[in-house]
VMD Tcl script that draws the C-alpha trace (Angstrom):
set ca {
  {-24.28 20.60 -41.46}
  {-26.13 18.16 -38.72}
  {-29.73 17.56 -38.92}
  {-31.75 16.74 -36.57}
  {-33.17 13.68 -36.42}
  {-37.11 12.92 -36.62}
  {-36.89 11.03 -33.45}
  {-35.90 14.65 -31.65}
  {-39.21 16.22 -32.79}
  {-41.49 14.16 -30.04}
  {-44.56 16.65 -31.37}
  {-47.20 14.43 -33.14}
  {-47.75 17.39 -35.46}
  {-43.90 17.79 -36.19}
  {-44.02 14.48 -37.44}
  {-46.65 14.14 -39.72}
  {-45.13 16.92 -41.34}
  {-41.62 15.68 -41.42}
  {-42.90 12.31 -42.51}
  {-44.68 14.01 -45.96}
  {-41.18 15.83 -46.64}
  {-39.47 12.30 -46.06}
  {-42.09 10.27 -48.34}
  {-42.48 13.17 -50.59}
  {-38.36 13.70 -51.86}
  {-37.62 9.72 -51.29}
  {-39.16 8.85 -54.55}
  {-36.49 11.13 -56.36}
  {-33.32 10.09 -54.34}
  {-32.98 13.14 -52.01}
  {-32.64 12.33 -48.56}
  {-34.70 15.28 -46.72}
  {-34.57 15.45 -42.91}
  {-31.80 12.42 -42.88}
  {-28.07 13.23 -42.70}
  {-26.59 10.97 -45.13}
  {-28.05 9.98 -47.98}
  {-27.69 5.78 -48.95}
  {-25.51 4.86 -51.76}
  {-28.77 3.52 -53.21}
  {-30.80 7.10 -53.03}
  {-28.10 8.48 -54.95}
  {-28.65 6.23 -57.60}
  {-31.71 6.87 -57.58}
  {-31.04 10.65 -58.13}
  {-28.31 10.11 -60.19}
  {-30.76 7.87 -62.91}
  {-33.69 10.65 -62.45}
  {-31.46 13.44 -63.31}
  {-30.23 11.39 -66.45}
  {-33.55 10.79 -67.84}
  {-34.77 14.01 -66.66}
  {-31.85 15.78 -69.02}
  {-32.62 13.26 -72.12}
  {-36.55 13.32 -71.89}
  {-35.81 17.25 -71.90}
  {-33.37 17.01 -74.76}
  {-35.26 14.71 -77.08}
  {-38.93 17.07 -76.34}
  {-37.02 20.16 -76.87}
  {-35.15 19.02 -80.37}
  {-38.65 18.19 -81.42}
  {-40.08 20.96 -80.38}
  {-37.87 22.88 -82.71}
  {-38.07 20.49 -85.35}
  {-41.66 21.22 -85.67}
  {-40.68 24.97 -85.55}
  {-38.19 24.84 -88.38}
  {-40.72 22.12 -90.56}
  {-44.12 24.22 -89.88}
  {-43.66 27.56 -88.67}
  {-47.04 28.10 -86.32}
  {-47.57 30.61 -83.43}
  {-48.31 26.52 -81.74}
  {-45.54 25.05 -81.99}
  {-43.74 27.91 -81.37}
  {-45.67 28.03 -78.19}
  {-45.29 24.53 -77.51}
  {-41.44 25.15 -77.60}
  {-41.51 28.19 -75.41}
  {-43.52 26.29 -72.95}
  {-40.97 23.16 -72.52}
  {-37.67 25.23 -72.83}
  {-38.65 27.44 -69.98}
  {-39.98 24.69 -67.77}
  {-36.97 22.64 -68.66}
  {-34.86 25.18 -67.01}
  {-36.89 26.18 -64.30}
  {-37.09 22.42 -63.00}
  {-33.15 21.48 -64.08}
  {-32.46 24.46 -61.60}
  {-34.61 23.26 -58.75}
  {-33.09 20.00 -59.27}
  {-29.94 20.07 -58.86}
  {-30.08 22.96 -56.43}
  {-32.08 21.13 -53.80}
  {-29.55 18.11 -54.32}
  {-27.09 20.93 -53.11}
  {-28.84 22.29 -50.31}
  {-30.90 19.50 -48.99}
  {-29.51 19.20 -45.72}
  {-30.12 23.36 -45.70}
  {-33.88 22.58 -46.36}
  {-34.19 19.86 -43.87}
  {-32.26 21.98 -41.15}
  {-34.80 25.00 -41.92}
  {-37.65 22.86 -41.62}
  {-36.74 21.58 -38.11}
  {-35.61 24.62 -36.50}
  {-39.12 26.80 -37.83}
  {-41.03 23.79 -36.68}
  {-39.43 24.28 -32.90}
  {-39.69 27.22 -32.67}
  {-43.46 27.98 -32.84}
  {-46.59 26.53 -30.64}
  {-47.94 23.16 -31.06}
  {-51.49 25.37 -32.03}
  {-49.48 26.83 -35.42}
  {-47.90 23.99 -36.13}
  {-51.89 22.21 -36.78}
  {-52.33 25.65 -38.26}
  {-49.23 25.23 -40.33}
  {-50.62 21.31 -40.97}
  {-53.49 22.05 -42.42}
  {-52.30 25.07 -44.81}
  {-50.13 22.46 -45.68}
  {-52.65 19.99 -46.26}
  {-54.61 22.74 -48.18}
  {-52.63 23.49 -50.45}
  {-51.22 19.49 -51.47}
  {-55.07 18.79 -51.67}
  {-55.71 21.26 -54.39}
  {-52.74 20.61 -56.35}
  {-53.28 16.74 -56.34}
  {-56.60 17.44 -57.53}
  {-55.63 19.63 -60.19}
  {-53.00 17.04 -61.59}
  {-55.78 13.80 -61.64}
  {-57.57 16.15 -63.85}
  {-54.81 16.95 -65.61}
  {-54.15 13.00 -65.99}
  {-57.37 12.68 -66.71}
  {-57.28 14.56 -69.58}
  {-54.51 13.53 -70.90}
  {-55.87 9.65 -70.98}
  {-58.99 11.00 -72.88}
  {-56.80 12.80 -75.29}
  {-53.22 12.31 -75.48}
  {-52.84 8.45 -74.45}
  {-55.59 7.55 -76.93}
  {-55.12 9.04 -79.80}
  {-52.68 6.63 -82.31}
  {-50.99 9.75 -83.28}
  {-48.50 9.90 -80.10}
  {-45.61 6.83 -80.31}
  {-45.43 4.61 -76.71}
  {-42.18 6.65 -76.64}
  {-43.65 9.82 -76.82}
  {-46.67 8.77 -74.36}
  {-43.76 7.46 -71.57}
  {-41.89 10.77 -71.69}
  {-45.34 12.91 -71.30}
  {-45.67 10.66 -68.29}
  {-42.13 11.53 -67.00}
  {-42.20 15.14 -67.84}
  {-45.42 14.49 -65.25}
  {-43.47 12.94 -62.71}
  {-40.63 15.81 -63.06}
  {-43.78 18.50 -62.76}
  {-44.53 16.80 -59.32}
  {-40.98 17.31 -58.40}
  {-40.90 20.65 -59.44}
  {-43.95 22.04 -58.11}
  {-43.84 19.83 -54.64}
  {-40.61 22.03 -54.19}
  {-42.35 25.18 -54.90}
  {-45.07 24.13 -52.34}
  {-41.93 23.24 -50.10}
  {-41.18 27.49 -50.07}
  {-44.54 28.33 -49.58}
  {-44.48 26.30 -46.08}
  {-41.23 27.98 -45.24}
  {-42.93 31.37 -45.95}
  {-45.60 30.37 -43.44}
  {-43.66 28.93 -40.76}
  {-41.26 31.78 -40.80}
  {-44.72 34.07 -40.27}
  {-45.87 31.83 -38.08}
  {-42.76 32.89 -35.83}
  {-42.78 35.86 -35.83}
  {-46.44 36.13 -34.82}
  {-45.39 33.99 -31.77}
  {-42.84 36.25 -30.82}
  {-45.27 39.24 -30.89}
  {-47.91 37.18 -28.54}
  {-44.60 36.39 -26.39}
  {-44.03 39.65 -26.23}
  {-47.48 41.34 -25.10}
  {-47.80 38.53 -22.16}
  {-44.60 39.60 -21.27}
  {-45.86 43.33 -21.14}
  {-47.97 43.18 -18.53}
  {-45.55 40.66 -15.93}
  {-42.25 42.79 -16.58}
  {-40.00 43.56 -13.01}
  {-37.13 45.45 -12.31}
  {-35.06 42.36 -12.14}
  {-36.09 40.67 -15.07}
  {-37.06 43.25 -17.25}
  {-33.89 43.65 -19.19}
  {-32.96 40.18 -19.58}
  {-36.82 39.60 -21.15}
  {-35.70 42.66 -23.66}
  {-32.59 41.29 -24.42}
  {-34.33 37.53 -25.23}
  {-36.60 39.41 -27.61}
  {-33.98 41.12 -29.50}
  {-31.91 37.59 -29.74}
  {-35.41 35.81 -31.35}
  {-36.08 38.44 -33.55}
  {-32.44 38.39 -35.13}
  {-32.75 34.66 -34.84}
  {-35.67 34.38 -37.36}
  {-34.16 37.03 -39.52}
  {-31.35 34.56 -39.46}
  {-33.95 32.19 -40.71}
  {-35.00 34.68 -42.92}
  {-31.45 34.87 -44.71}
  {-31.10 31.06 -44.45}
  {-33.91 30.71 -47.07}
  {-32.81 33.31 -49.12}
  {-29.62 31.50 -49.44}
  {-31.65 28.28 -50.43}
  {-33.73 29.72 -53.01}
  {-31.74 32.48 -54.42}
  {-31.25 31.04 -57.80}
  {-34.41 28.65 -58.30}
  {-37.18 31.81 -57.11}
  {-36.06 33.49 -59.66}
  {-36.31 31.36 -62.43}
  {-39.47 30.31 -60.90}
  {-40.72 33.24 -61.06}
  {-39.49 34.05 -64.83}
  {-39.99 30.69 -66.39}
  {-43.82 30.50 -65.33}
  {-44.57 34.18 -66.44}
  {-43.14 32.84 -69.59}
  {-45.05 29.67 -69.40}
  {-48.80 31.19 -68.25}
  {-48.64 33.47 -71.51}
  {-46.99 31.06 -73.97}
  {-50.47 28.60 -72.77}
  {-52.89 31.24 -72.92}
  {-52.00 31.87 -76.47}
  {-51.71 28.24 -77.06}
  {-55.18 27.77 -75.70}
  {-56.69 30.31 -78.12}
  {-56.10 27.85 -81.17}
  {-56.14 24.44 -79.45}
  {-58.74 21.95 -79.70}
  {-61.49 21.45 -77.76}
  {-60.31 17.98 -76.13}
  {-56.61 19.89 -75.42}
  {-58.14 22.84 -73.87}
  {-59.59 21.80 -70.63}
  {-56.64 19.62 -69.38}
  {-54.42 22.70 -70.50}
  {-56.53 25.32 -69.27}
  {-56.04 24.00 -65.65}
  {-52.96 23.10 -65.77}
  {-51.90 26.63 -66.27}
  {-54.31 27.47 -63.53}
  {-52.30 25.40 -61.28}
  {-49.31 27.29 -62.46}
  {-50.73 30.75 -61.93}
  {-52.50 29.40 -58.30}
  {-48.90 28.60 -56.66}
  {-46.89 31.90 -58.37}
  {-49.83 33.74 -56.52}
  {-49.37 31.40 -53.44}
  {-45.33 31.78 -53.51}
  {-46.34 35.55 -53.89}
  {-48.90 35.82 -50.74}
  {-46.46 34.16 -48.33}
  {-43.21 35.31 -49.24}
  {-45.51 39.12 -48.53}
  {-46.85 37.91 -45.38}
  {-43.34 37.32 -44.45}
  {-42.24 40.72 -44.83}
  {-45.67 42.37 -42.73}
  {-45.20 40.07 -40.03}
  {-41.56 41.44 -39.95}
  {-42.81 45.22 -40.01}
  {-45.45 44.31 -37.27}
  {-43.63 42.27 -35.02}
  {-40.06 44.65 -35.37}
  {-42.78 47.51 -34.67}
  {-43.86 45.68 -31.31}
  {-40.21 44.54 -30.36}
  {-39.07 48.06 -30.49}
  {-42.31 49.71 -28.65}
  {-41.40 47.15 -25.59}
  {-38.01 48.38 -25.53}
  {-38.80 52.09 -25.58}
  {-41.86 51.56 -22.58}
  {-38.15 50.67 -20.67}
  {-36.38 53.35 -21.54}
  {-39.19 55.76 -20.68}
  {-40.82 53.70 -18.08}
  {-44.30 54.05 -19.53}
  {-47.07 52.59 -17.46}
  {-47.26 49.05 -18.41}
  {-50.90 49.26 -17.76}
  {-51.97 52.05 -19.94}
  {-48.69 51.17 -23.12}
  {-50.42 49.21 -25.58}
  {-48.49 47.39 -27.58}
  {-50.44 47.96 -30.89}
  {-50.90 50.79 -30.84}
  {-49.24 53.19 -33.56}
  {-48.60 56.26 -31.48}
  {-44.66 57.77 -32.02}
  {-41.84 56.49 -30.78}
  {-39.84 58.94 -28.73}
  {-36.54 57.23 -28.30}
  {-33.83 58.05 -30.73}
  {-32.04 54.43 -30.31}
  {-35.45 52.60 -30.89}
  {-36.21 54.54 -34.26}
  {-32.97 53.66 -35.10}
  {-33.77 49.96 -34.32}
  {-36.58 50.03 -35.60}
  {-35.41 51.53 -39.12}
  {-32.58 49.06 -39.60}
  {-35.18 45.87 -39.13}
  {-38.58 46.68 -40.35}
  {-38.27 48.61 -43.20}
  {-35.99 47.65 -46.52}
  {-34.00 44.79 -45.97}
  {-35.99 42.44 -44.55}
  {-38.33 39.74 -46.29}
  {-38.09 37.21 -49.06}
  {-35.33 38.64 -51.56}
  {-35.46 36.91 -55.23}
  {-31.64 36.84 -56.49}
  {-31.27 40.20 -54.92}
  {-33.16 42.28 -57.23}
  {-36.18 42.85 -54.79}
  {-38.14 41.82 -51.83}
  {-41.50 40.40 -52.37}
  {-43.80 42.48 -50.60}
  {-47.82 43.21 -51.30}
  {-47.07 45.81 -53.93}
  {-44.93 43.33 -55.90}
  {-48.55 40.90 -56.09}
  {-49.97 43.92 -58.22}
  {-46.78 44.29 -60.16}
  {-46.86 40.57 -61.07}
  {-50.68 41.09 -62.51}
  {-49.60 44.29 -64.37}
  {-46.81 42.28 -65.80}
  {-48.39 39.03 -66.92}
  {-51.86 41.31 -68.48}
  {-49.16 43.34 -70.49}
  {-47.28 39.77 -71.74}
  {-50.88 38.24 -72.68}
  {-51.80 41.12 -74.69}
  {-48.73 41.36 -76.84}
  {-48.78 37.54 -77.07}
  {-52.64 37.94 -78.25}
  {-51.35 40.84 -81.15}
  {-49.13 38.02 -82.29}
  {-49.95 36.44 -85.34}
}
mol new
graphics top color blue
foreach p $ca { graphics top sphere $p radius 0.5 }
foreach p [lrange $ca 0 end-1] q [lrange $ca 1 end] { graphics top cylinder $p $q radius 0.2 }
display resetview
């Protein structure tokens, strides 16, 4: 698949952003928004995703070592907690080797097609969000100095693969963070197209009017295109996202209950962090889905004020009365309602009910993981 270079994207907005994807996967080997990756960078990968397997292997044998040895709701906790983040970040790994050039192509082609006032929007979501979770992982380091790095009980070689596991967490949740933008560009679109469309409302003409209709249409399907695209990308890593770090939260909050005081506050926020982006991944991958609803809502209102010549004057776009045309409920159906939005694996689409079935779920693992004994 071609990429588009960075020297196409003339927006000084477009390239900050581009630039942070560029610096941000270049220290792992993955060439993001290039389209060919150096024999060098894949080196690089290739020696990341060998240490990444052994570091894995070596905390995860001892991990059950201390299981087998001294049977303890902690290190039983301890185990759950690197198994499941093992897989979750083995996934994203080599899945985003796959599909880079998919993730760079996605990122240009939301990028162009919004305003250069959402893409600063876009920026400093971005900016948001990378701000909070840097400051979440100095604390984290922080911590672990006071505790972990000091204490003569943890070997050099234990201490370096701690600080490698850290470097794979960066990896891991940059990528998550990497969704999250997708999520808000591809709302970000379609809340252009629904501004497009009510300037367009009040300059229609005979002559054009159709063509304007037809150009709507075409955008819409082209951003559910877009819609699919990441889909496609994250079909297998959302989901184990999503399972590994239900897993994870619960396995830490029970860990927390018996850990010592100098363990608990580095801990406690890193599973903060954790929980803070599955909410985030949750919020935009639903804001996806209403922007959908709204703007398929307004798409299909224009087309029926054609059919029954309405008075452009006195049809307002928003507003929620019924829509008379047979053809445009039918439209209307088949793009707003099930099968649109931000599908994990194909089991469901995240929407704003599924936030309150993630709470449900993770308050009913906590409390049977608090019985435990």
């Amino acid at each position: 698949m071609q990429v588009r270079s960075l020297e196409s994207n003339v927006d000084n907005t477009t390239l900050k952003i581009n630039h942070f994807w560029k610096c941000m996967y270049k220290c792992y080997g993955l060439e993001i928004l290039h389209e060919n990756a150096s024999k060098v960078r894949k080196c690089r990968f290739a020696s990341f995703v060998i240490s990444h397997i052994l570091n894995n292997l070596i905390m995860t044998s001892y991990s059950i070592f201390l299981v087998v040895t001294e049977y303890s709701i902690e290190n039983i906790c301890s185990l759950i907690s690197f198994f499941t983040y093992w897989i979750q970040s083995s996934v994203c790994l080599f899945v985003l080797y796959k599909k880079q050039n998919q993730l760079s192509h996605c990122l240009n082609q939301l990028l162009q097609n919004i305003s250069a006032k959402y893409k600063k929007r876009a920026w400093k979501l971005l900016q948001r969000i990378i701000y909070f979770t840097s400051a979440i992982y100095v604390t984290v380091i922080a911590g672990g100095i006071l505790t972990t790095f000091r204490s003569e009980n943890f070997l050099i070689a234990w201490k370096i693969m701690l600080l490698f596991d850290l470097f794979v967490s960066i990896f891991n949740e940059t990528t998550k963070v990497a969704f999250v933008y997708l999520c808000i560009l591809l709302a970000f679109n379609f809340e252009c197209l629904t501004i497009e469309m009510e300037t367009c409302m009040m300059s229609f003409s005979s002559l054009t009017e159709k063509n304007i209709v037809r150009n709507h249409h075409y955008k819409f399907y082209r951003i559910i295109h877009w819609i699919n695209e990441v889909n496609e990308l994250f079909d297998l890593v959302l989901a184990a996202w999503i399972a590994a770090d239900i897993i994870t939260i619960c396995a830490m909050l029970r860990f927390l209950i018996i850990a010592e005081i100098s363990w608990s506050l580095s801990l406690s926020i890193d599973t903060l962090r954790t929980f803070c982006l599955l909410l985030l991944i949750y919020k935009y991958a639903a804001l996806v889905k209403e922007k959908a609803r709204v703007t398929a809502i307004a798409i299909t209102k224009m087309t029926d004020s054609r059919v029954n010549k309405y008075d452009v004057q006195i049809f307002n776009l928003t507003d929620q009365s019924d829509v008379n045309n047979w053809k445009c409920h039918l439209f209307m159906h088949d793009l707003s309602l099930t099968s649109v939005g931000i599908n994990v694996s194909g089991y469901f689409i995240i929407s704003k009910e599924s936030i309150l079935t993630l709470i449900g779920t993770l308050i009913t693992y906590m409390v049977i993981m608090f019985q435990t004994n």
